[in-house]
Structure formats: C-alpha cells, structure tokens
Phi, psi and omega in degrees: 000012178322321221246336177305125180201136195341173153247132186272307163323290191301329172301281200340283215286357172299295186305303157324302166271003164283314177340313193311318198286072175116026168313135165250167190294332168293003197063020178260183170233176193220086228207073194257164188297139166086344184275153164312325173280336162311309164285346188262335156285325212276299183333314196278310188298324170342290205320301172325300201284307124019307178302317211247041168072012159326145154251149218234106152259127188236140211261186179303323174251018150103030164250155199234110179262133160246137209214112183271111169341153157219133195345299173256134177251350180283350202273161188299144163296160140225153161231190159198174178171183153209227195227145163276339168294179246193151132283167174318322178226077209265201148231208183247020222229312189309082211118302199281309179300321191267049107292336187278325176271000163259300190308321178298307156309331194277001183290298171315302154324301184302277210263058139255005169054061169274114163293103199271131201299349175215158178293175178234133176285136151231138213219157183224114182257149189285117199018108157277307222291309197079009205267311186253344176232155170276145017260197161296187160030025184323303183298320182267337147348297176305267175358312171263348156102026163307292190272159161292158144310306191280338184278320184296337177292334181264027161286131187258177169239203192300354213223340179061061171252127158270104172337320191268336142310301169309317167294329157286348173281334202262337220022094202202005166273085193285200172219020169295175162285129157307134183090339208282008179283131149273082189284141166219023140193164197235112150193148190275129166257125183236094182333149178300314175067013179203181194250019173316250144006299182260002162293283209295347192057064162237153113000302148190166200263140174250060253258106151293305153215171205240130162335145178239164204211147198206112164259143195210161186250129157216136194233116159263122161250139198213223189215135202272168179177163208276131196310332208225025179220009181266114160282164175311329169286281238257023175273150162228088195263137183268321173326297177266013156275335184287325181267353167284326184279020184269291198278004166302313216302299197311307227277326180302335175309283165311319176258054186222137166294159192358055179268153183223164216190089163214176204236096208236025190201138168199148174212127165243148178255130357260042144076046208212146193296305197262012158238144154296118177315107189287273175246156242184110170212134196241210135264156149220152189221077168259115202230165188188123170295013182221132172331277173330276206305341185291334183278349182296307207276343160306293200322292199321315182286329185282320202293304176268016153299298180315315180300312183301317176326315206295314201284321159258013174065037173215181186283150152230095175266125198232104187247115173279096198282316165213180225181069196265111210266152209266128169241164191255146175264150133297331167246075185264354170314316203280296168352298173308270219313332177273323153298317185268007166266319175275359167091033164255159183301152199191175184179144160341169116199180188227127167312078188327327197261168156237135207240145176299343172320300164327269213262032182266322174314345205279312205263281188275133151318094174280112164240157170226127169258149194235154152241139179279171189239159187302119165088330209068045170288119167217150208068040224192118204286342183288347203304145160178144181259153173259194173271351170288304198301307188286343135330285185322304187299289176326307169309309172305320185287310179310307162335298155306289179308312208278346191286340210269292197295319174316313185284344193291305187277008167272342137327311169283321191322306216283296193305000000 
C-alpha cells in the first residue's frame, strides 16, 4: 500500500460542501454547537460515513463515532477525528479538515476495498469550539472523564438554552457510555492555525507536544469619582492598576521561552468619559508548552497582582478558573514514519491551540498532524489551506492509521 493516496479533488469539494453550511458572506463559516446548522452538518457527515458501510454511534454528550470493521475487531481500533462546529466568524478549515480527512480516508479504504488489521473509528466531537456553551473542547473533555457529564449538559449559553436540550432537539443526545470505544491510538489532522509552517516552508508539522493553558477572570475594584474634581493622588483608578497588570501580561510572556500572555475581553464600570473607573474586569490567558514554566508564569502574575492591589490601594480579585495541563503525544513517531515514507517536508512543532487531541492523550497513544495554513490565519472567515496542502495532510493520516493499525495488531500477535 506504499502507493495508496487520497483523491485530492474529492477532499476538496468535500470540504467546500461542508463550507455551504453556516456559510458567510466573507467565506468563512458561522456553525455553533447545538444549532440546526450544527445538524445539519452532523447529518452529512453520518451520511457520508454510513455510504461507506459504517455503524454510526452517539455518546451522552452528542460526540458521534462511526466505525469501519476491520479483520480482528476484537483488537483495539484506531482512531481520528475533531469538531464541526465554528467560531461566530470562523472559517472552513478549522475542525472541519480533520473530520474530512478522515471521511476522505475512509473513502479511500473503501473503494480499494482495503481490509484493515483492526477497525478504524472516525469521529465528531461535540463543541470544541467553546463559543456558545463553555468550556472549549467540552464534548472530548466530558468524554475523558475532564468534565461531569451532568454539569456540562446543563450549561447554557447566553440566551439561558441547555446544551443538553439542544442536543437533544437535534438528535444527537445519545445514550452510549462515555469513554467506552476501543481504541488503541488516536490521532487528529489540523490546520497549524499559526505561520510556522509556512515560514519554515514544510509541509507538515509533527506535533509533540500541546500547549498548556492557564485562564483566568481578574476583577479590579477601586473607586469611581469624578475626572475633573479628583486630584491624581487621591484616585483609585481600577483602569490604571488593570493596565498595569495587562503589560505585566506581556512582559511574563517575553521573559518566558514560548511563553505567550494575552488580555482579549475587558468591561469597565460605569464606562463613561468623565468618571474615574470604578471597577475594571477582564480575561487573561497564559500559555507555555512546558508544565514548569507555565506554573512559573502563573506564580509571577498571582504576585504581582497582590503587589499592584497594595500599591494602589485597591482589589485585584484574580480567579484561576481552568487550567489545561501541557501533553505530550506519545505516536507523534507513527505520524513521522509515515511522512517520511511519502517524502514530504516536516518539522517538530508544538500545539499552540487546545485540541480533542489533548485530552484523547489522556486515554490512548495520541498524534497530530498540522498542514500550513495562509499567514497563520485562523478563527478568522480568511482562514485557508490549499488543496495540495490538505492532501499532504490528509495522506499523511491514511498513512499513520494504517502503520497504527499494522502495529497494534503484530503487538497483540507477540502478547
């Protein structure tokens, strides 16, 4: 099977029509979890899988696995998969190629009426995305036993609608067991989602290890009072201890290797030109791909969060809310052996984003594949892969599954 590889067109025009579906007018897509367009999607890929002799299962929190036989089925599967779901201005790539690119393997499998040593699984995980119900990557989260079952079904979104009311309108609230697939590797194909890639000029990223992640609420409270009858001294401006502790943000970033630090959400109270800012609440988001230094860069920030309280005489309430532990992929090997068996250009890398990948790492031997993406646009309706690029990647997961599967089952032969 040295020579077997994708159909490159059919990955497209796969990719295109899924696109249509919460299609924008910029060409991106607008496709959230739990929505009719969300089913509508969900639907096809069924459909898709279903064509090519699948049994189609769905678990408690709406992720949905389909599963192609393979010579011994008692042996662990492998699988892949990601999410269908969107950001609000999202594009058509993000999530969506590694579910295409697996339906695109299973395509492939079928009509050379390849027989595989174990079955292969392919999957849709239930809102990754994070946009309308919290936290991200909620459905394999849930799954892996991160999250409750119960709490997450009953998370709302802004509108106070329950994820788990939604799934069920849609029908997509199954009644499998969580956890309860037999796997015995995992691995995702992804846009890069950064400019990596199309800097170093490869092809694909061989991803080692995934970011770890450390989010946080930091609410200043200090005291509002009037711009122009307040001297400078005697304020308790919450604005400016918030921006100080903002470019602290910056500064914990820079003096950390591939630390990255940003402040992407603020609301000030009561918001107004001619008053001093009463209180002041934002996001912070810090991440670093190594365990240590990410706790380094927590410690630096709860401190000088105190330090700033003192110095202006006002709150720094800083609620560390989650906390997504840096993973290591363990096949990100079967991942090389397979780039380097079709000769494509490749490099290290580290997941910048958190991915179903993460905590599927949790259960199974876990790899990632990155394709570059134009600029390292990503979340963004501009996001795009070309169709060479989405190949490479894709060939690589046929490749990797099947080298996955050869090994699970000579693995068992000797046990």
């Amino acid at each position: 099977m040295q020579d077997l590889r994708i159909n490159e067109q059919r990955l497209w025009d796969t990719l295109m029509e899924m696109g249509e579906i919460g299609g924008t007018e910029k060409g991106g897509c607008n496709r959230l979890a739990g929505t009719d367009l969300d089913k509508q999607a969900r639907d096809l890929f069924v459909s898709w899988c279903e064509a090519c002799g699948c049994t189609v299962e769905v678990d408690k929190i709406g992720n949905i696995f389909a599963r192609r036989p393979g010579t011994n089925n008692d042996l662990p599967a492998v699988g892949t998969g990601s999410h269908l779901d969107t950001q609000p201005t999202g594009g058509k790539f993000d999530g969506v190629f590694g579910v295409l690119s697996g339906v695109e393997v299973l395509r492939t499998l079928h009509e050379n009426k390849i027989e595989t040593p174990t079955a292969m699984e392919f999957s849709v995980w239930t809102n990754e995305e994070g946009s309308r119900f919290q936290p991200a990557m909620q459905g394999s989260g849930t799954y892996v036993g991160r999250f409750e079952l119960e709490a997450e079904l009953n998370k709302t979104d802004v509108n106070g609608i329950r994820l788990g009311d939604e799934l069920e309108r849609i029908g997509y609230l199954g009644d499998m067991e969580l956890g309860s697939r037999h796997m015995g590797a995992f691995f995702e194909a992804h846009i890069e989602q950064g400019p990596i890639l199309e800097d170093e000029k490869k092809a694909i990223g061989i991803v080692r290890l995934g970011q770890g992640i450390r989010w946080y609420n930091i609410e200043v409270v200090g005291r509002p009072s009037h711009s122009g009858t307040t001297p400078m001294h005697l304020r308790k401006d919450a604005m400016l201890a918030a921006s100080a502790i903002v470019t602290e943000m910056n500064n914990i970033a820079h003096r950390h290797e591939n630390g990255l630090g940003t402040v992407g959400y603020m609301d000030v109270w009561p918001n107004s030109r001619n008053t001093i800012p009463g209180k002041v609440t934002f996001s912070a988001d810090l991440r670093n791909p190594r365990p240590d230094v990410l706790l380094a860069m927590h410690e630096e920030l709860a401190a000088f969060c105190e330090k700033i309280a003192k110095e202006h005489e006002l709150d720094v309430n800083l609620d560390h809310f989650w906390y997504f532990a840096p993973v290591e992929f363990n096949s990100s090997d079967d991942v090389k052996a397979a780039t380097e068996k079709l000769g494509y250009s490749h490099m290290d890398i580290y997941a910048g984003a958190g991915h179903d990948a993460c905590y599927m790492a949790d259960l199974v031997p876990t790899g990632m594949i990155f394709t570059p993406c134009l600029k390292g646009i990503s979340h963004n309706e501009a996001e795009y892969s070309s169709p060479e690029e989405c190949a490479a990647g894709a060939n690589v997961l046929l490749h990797t599954m099947l080298e996955a599967s050869d090994r699970i089952a000579q693995e068992h032969t000797k046990a």
